[in-house]
C-alpha positions in Angstrom: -22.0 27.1 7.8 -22.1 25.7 11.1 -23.9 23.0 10.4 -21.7 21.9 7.3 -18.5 22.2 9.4 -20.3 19.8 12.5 -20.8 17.3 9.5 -17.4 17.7 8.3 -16.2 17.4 11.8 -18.4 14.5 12.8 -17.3 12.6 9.0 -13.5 13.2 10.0 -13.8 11.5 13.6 -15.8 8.4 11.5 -12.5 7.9 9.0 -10.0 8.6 11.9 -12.0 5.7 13.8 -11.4 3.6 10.6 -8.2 4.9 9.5 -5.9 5.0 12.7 -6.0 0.9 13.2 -5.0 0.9 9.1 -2.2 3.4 10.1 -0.6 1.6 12.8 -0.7 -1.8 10.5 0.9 -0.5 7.6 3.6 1.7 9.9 4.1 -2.2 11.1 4.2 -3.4 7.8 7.5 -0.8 6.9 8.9 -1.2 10.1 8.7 -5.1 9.5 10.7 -3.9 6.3 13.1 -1.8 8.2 14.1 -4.4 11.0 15.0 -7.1 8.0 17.5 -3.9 6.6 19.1 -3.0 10.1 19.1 -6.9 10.9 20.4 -7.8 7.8 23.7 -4.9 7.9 25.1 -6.8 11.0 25.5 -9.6 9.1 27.8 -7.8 6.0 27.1 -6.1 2.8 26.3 -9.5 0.7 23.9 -10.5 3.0 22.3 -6.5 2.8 22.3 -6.4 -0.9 20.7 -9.9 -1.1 17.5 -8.8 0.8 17.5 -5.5 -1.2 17.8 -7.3 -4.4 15.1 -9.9 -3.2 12.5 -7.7 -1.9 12.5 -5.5 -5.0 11.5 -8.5 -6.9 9.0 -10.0 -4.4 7.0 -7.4 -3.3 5.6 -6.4 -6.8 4.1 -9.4 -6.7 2.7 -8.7 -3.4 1.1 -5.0 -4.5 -0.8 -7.1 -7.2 -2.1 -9.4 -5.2 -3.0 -6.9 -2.9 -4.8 -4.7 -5.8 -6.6 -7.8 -6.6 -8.0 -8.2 -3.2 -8.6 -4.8 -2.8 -11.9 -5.7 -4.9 -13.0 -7.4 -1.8 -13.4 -4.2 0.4 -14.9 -2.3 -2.3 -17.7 -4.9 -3.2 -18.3 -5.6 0.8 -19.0 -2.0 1.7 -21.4 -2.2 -0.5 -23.3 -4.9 0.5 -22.8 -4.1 4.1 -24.7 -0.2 3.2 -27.5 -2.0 1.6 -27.6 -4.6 4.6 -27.5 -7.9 2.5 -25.2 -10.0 4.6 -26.3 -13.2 2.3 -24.2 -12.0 -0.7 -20.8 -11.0 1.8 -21.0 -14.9 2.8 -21.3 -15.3 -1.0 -18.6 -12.8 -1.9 -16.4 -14.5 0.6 -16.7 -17.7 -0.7 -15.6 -16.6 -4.2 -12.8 -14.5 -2.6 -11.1 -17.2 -0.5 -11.1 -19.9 -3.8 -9.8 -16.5 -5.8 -7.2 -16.4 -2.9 -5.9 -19.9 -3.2 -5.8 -19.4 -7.0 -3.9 -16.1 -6.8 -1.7 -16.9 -3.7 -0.2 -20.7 -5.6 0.2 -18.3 -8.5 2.5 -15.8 -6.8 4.2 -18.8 -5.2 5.6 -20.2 -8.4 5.8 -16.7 -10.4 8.0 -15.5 -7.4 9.8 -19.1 -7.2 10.4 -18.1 -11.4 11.8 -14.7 -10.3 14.5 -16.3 -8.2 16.0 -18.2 -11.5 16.1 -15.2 -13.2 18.6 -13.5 -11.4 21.5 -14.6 -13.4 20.3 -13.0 -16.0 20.0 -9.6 -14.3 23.7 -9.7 -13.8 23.9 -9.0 -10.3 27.3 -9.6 -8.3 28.1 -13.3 -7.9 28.3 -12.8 -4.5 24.6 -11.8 -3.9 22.8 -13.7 -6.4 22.8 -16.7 -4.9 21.9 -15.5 -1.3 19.2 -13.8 -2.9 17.5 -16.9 -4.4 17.3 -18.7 -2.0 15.9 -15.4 0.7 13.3 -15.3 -2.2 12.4 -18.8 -2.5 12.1 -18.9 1.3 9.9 -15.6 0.7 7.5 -17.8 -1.6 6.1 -20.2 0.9 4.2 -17.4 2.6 2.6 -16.2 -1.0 -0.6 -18.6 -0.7 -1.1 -17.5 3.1 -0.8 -13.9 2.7 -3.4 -14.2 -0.3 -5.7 -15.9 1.8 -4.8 -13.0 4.1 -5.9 -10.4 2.3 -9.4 -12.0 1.2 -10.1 -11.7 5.1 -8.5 -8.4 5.7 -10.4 -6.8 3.2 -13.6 -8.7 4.1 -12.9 -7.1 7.4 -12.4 -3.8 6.1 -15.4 -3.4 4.0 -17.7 -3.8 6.6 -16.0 -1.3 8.8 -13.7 -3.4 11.4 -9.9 -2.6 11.0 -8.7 -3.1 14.4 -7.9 -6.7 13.7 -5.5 -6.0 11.4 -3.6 -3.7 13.8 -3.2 -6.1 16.7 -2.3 -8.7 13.7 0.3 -6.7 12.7 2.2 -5.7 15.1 2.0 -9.2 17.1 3.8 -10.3 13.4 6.3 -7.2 13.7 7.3 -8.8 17.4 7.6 -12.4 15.9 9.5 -11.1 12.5 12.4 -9.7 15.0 12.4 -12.8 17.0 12.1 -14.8 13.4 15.1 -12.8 12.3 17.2 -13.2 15.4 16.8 -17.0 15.4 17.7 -17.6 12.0 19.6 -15.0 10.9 22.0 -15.2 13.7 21.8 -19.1 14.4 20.0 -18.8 18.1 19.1 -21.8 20.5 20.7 -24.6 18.2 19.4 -23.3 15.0 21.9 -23.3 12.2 22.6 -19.2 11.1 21.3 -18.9 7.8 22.0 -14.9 7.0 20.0 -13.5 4.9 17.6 -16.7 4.0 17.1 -16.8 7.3 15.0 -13.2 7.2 13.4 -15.1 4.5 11.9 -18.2 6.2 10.9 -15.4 9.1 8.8 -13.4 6.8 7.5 -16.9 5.3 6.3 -17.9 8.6 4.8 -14.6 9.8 2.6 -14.4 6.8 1.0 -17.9 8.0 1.3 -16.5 11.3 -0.9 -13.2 10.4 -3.4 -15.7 8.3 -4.0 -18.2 11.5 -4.8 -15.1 14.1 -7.2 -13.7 11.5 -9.1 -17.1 10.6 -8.9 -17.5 14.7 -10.3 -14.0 15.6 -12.9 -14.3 12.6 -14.2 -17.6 14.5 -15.2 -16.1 17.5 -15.7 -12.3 17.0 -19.7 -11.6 16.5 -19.3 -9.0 14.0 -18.2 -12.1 11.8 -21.0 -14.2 12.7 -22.1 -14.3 8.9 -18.5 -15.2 7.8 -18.7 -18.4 10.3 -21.5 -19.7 8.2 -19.2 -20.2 5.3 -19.4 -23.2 3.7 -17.3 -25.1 0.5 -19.0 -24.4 -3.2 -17.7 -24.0 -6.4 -16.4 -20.8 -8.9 -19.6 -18.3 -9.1 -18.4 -17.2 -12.1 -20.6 -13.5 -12.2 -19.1 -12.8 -8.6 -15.6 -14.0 -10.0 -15.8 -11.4 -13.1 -16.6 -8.6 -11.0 -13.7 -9.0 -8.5 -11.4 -9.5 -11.5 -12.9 -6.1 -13.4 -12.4 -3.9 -10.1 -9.1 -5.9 -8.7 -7.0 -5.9 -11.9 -7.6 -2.4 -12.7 -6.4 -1.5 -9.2 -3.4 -3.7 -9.2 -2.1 -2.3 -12.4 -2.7 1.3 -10.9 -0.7 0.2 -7.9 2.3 -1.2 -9.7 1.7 2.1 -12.2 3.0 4.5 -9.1 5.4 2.0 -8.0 7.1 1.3 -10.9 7.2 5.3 -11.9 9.3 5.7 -8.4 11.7 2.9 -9.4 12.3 4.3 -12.8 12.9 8.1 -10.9 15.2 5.4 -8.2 16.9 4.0 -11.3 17.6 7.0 -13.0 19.2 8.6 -10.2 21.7 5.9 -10.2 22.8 7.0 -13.3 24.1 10.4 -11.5 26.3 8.9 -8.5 26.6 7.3 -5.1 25.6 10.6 -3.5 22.6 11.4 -5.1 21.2 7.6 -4.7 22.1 7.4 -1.0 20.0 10.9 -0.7 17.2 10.0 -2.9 17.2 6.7 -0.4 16.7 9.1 2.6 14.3 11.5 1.4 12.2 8.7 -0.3 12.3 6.8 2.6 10.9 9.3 5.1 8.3 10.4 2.7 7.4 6.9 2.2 6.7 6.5 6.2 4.5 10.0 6.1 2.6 8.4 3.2 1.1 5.1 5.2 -1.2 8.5 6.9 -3.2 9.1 4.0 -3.1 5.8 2.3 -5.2 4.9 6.0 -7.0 7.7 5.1 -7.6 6.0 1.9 -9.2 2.6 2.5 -11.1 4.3 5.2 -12.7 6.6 2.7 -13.4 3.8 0.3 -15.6 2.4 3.3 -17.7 5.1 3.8 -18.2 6.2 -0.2 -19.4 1.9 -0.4 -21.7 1.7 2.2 -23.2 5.0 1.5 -23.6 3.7 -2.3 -25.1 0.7 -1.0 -27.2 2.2 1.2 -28.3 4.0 -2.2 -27.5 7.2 -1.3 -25.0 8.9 -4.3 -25.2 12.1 -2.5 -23.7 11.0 0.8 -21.1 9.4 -0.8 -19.9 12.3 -2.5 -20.0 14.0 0.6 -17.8 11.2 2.3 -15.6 11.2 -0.6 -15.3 14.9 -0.5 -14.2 14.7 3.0 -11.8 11.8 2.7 -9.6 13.7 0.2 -9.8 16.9 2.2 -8.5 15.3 5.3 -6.0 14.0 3.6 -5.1 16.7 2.0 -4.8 18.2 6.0 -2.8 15.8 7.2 0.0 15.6 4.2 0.1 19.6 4.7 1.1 18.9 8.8 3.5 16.1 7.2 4.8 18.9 4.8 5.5 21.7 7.6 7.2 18.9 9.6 9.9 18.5 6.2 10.2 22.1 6.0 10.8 23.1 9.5 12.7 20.0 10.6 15.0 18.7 7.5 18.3 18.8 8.8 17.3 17.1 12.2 14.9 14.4 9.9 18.6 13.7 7.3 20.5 13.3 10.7 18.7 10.0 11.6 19.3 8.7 8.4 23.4 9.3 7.9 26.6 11.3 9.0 27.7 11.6 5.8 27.5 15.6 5.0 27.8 15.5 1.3 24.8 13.0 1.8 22.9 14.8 4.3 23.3 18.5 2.2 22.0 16.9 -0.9 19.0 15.0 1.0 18.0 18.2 2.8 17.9 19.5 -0.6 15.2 16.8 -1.8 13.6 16.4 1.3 12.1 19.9 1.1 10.6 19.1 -2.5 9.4 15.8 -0.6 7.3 18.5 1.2 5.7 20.2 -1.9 4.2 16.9 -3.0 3.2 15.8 0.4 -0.6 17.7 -0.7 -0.6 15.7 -4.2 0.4 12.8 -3.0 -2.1 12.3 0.0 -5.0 14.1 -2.7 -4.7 11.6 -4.9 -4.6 8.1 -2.9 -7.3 9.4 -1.2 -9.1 10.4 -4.4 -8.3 6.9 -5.8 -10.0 5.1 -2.9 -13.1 7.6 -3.1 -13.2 6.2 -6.2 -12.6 2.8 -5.5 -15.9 3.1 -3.2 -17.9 4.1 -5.9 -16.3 1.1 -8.1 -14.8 2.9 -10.4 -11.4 1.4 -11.4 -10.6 0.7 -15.3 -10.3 4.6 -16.3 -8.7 6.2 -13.2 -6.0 3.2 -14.1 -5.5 4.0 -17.4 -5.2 7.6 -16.6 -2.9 7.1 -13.9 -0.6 4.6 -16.3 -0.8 7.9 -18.8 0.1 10.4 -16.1 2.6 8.9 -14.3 4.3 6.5 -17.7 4.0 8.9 -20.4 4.1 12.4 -18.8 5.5 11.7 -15.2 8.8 9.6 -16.3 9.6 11.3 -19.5 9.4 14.9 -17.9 11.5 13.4 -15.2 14.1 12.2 -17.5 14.3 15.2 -19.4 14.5 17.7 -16.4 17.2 15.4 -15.3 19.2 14.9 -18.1 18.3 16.5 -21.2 18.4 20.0 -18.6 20.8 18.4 -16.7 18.7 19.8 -13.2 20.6 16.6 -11.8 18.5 15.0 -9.0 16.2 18.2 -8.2 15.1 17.6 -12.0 14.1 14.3 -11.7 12.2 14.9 -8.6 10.6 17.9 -9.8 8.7 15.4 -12.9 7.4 13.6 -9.5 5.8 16.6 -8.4 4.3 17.3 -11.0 2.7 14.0 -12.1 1.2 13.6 -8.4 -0.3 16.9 -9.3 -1.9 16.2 -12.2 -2.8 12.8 -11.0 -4.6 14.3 -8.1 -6.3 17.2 -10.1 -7.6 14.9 -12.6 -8.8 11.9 -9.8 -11.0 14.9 -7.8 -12.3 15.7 -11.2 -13.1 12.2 -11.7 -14.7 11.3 -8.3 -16.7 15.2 -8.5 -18.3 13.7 -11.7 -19.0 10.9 -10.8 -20.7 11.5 -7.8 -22.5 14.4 -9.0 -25.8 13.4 -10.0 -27.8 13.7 -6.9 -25.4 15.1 -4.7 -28.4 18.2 -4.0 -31.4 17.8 -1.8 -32.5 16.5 1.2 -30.5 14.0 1.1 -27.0 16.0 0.7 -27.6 17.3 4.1 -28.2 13.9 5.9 -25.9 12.2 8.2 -25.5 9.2 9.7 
């Protein structure tokens, strides 16, 4: 017993190492997020509804190209276990020409989005700020592509402090971005709203430049320096597209479950949306702790599978989803014990605040489902398995999640409560059936000597 809980102990402090620099980069990421809102409401309620309009249209497009890349981390960990640093060169390769291929496409696809808003009949007065904050938005699409091909190169092979320092030096220029051209500083015309735009434009090729500089002369990329120009390997190509798709989908799966919950609610009032907002929002911040927790774990599970050892990386999977699981209950006790302090930050308004308190506590319940099953999913990810978990989680959350949300709501007329509560319980189901999933799959050879080895 002792021994098991030194491994277990020893196994945390290795995904914490990982995890904490992922962490800190996506906290920057949402706080990047959070400044463009707070910026954005001294300007006036236009320019506020033009960014919240813009980024819900944008940053889909982002989440897939992020599931895409994801591919890369998973397939690097690999190689880096089993020590072939020949094939991350070529993985690379095939990553970065992916990259350039994916990043024009979500130029001209987001570029397409902006022309569409007059058919989603939004107000006359935002739509054209909008359009143009999103076509400012697109120029950054092809460099935060390229971004992620080196993030997740990065990743796999167990260095995410880059990314953290990247981060939040882009968080420090976004503000300064924002204040420049929002606001029309040191001879710059004020551009509103566009102006948060071109900023978040210009950090993305910002973030991209420190990487590609800190790649040239960091050792641990030595191999990655010996890149050199070729053409499509079409048998790498097909095996970044048959683990990246599948994750992308599962991304925009969750996401788009929460928007049709977010939609919904608008249907009940101004009070109930504005709460949902707070609630949502905070639990949205807890949840960047075990989505670190995540890509840390599908690390570990890859370069214990391509080390060759099935048994280790059930035990790192195993441990991943349990610390998760550990974390989103301190996360949970922090909702329960704190809600009317947490509301407070958020808004004055009492009728706001007493309803939010209200959700915020059932934001606690699924604080263990939700950190399970990320967690789960990147376990998963590590041992490459994508396509079913995605089309599990698209039946979960699409056909059971959403309709049970709906009906609670409406049909039972649980208001708000009853649309949160068909949340709960698709994360539970979804994080059930994932640790089912990753416990099967990693289950053949998880005894012997080898289960007991660490390294």
């Amino acid at each position: 017993m002792l021994r098991r809980m030194r491994r277990y102990k020893e196994e945390y402090l290795a995904l914490l190492v990982l995890a904490g620099p992922i962490i800190v980069g996506q906290v920057a990421q949402v706080a990047t997020g959070f400044t463009d809102t707070v910026m954005a409401g001294r300007l006036g309620p236009e320019d506020l509804a033009a960014i919240a309009v813009g980024v819900n249209l944008w940053i889909p497009i982002l989440l897939f190209c992020i599931g895409i890349m994801m591919a890369v981390s998973s397939m690097v960990s690999h190689y880096y276990g089993a020590g072939q640093g020949e094939d991350i060169k070529d993985l690379m390769r095939q990553a970065l020409l992916l990259a350039a291929a994916l990043g024009l496409g979500a130029m001209l696809v987001v570029r397409a989005l902006a022309g569409l808003l007059g058919l989603l009949q939004i107000d006359p007065a935002v739509s054209p700020i909008a359009a143009e904050y999103i076509r400012a938005v697109s120029w950054g699409m092809p460099a935060v592509a390229g971004y992620l091909a080196l993030r997740f190169m990065s990743e796999g092979i167990g260095f995410t402090r880059p990314m953290m320092v990247i981060q939040l030096i882009g968080l420090v220029f976004n503000v300064v971005g924002n204040y420049i051209l929002m606001f029309g500083k040191f001879g710059v015309p004020a551009m509103g709203a566009v102006g948060a735009g071109w900023a978040t434009a210009i950090v993305m090729w910002l973030n991209l430049f420190m990487l590609m500089g800190y790649i040239s002369v960091h050792a641990r990329f030595r191999v990655i320096r010996r890149y050199s120009p070729g053409s499509w390997e079409w048998r790498r190509l097909g095996e970044m597209l048959r683990l990246g798709i599948p994750i992308a989908l599962a991304l925009l799966s969750e996401v788009g479950m929460f928007a049709g919950v977010a939609l919904l609610m608008g249907r009940l009032g101004v009070i109930e949306v504005a709460a949902h907002q707070v609630a949502f929002n905070f639990a949205s911040i807890m949840f960047m702790i075990p989505l670190g927790i995540s890509s840390a774990t599908t690390i570990r599970v890859g370069h214990a599978m391509g080390a060759g050892s099935l048994a280790r990386a059930r035990f790192r999977g195993t441990a991943g989803i349990s610390l998760a699981g550990l974390c989103m209950l301190g996360t949970a006790s922090v909702m329960l014990v704190f809600p009317q302090l947490i509301v407070s930050i958020y808004t004055d308004d009492m009728a706001v605040r007493q309803m939010a308190v209200s959700l915020l506590l059932m934001a606690a319940v699924f604080q263990l489902s939700d950190g399970i099953q990320v967690a789960a999913a990147g376990a998963l990810r590590g041992l490459k398995d994508t396509v079913v978990p995605m089309l599990a989680i698209f039946v979960i959350y699409w056909l059971f999640g959403l309709p049970l949300s709906y009906f609670l709501g409406f049909t039972r007329a649980y208001g708000p409560q009853g649309l949160w509560f068909g949340l709960i319980a698709s994360l539970t189901v979804a994080a059930i059936w994932l640790v089912w999933r990753f416990l099967r799959m990693s289950r053949s050879g998880a005894t012997g000597p080898d289960a007991l080895s660490v390294d």
